[in-house]
N, C-alpha and C positions, 0 to 999 in steps of 0.2 A: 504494500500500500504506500503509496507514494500521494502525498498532501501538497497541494496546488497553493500556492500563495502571490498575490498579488504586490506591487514594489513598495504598499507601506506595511507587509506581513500579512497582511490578513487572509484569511483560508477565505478560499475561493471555490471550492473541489477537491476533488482527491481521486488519485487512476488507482484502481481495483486490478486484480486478478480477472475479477468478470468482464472489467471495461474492457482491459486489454484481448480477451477472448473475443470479445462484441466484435472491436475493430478487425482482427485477424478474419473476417470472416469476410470485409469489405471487398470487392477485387481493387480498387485503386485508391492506396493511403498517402499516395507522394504527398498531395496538399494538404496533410491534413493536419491538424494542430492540438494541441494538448486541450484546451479548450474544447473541440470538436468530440475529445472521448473522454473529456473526465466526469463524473457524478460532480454535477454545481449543487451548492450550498450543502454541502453533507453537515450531518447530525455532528455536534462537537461536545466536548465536554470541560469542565472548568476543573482546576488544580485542586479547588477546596469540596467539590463534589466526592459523596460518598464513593469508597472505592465498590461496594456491592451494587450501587446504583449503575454505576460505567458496565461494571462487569456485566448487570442486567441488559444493555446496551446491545455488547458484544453476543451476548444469548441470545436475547429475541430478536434482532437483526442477523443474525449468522455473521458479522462483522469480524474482520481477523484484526480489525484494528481502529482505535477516533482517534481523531485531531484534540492534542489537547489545548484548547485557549485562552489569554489572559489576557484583559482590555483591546481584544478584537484581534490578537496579534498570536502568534502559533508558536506554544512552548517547548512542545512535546509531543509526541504519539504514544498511547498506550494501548498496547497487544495484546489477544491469546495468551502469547509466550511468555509477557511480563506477568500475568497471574499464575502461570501453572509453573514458573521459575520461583514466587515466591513463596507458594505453597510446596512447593518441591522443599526446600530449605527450611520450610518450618516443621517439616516429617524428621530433621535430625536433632 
């Protein structure tokens, strides 16, 4: 998952696994521009947001990943992998 941001930061979209599958099916991508396949305004989520709330997110969207952001601007992404990396760590 790759997060779209615009030249004052702000998440704009984000290219998926699926976008990218959509586009490969095109026959002619020469012109075609990130804008053209990315998901505009995706679901985001804030720093101080519950982390079980986000992780609800990632479940009922099938989401491998949100945009995380603070005052319109993109901090971070949080992952699949960032939950089951930190549950993995807390089984020792």
């Amino acid at each position: 998952q790759l997060p779209v941001v615009d030249d004052a930061g702000k998440v704009v979209g984000i290219i998926t696994h699926r976008d990218c599958c959509l586009v490969a099916n095109i026959p002619i991508i020469d012109d075609m521009t990130v804008a053209d396949c990315m998901t505009a305004e995706p679901i985001t989520v804030g720093p101080d947001m519950p982390a079980f709330r986000a992780a609800g997110y990632l479940s009922t969207y099938k989401f491998g990943a949100v945009p995380v952001v603070e005052n319109d601007c993109l901090i971070g992404m949080l992952t699949t992998s960032n939950f089951l990396h930190h549950f993995a760590l807390k089984g020792n």
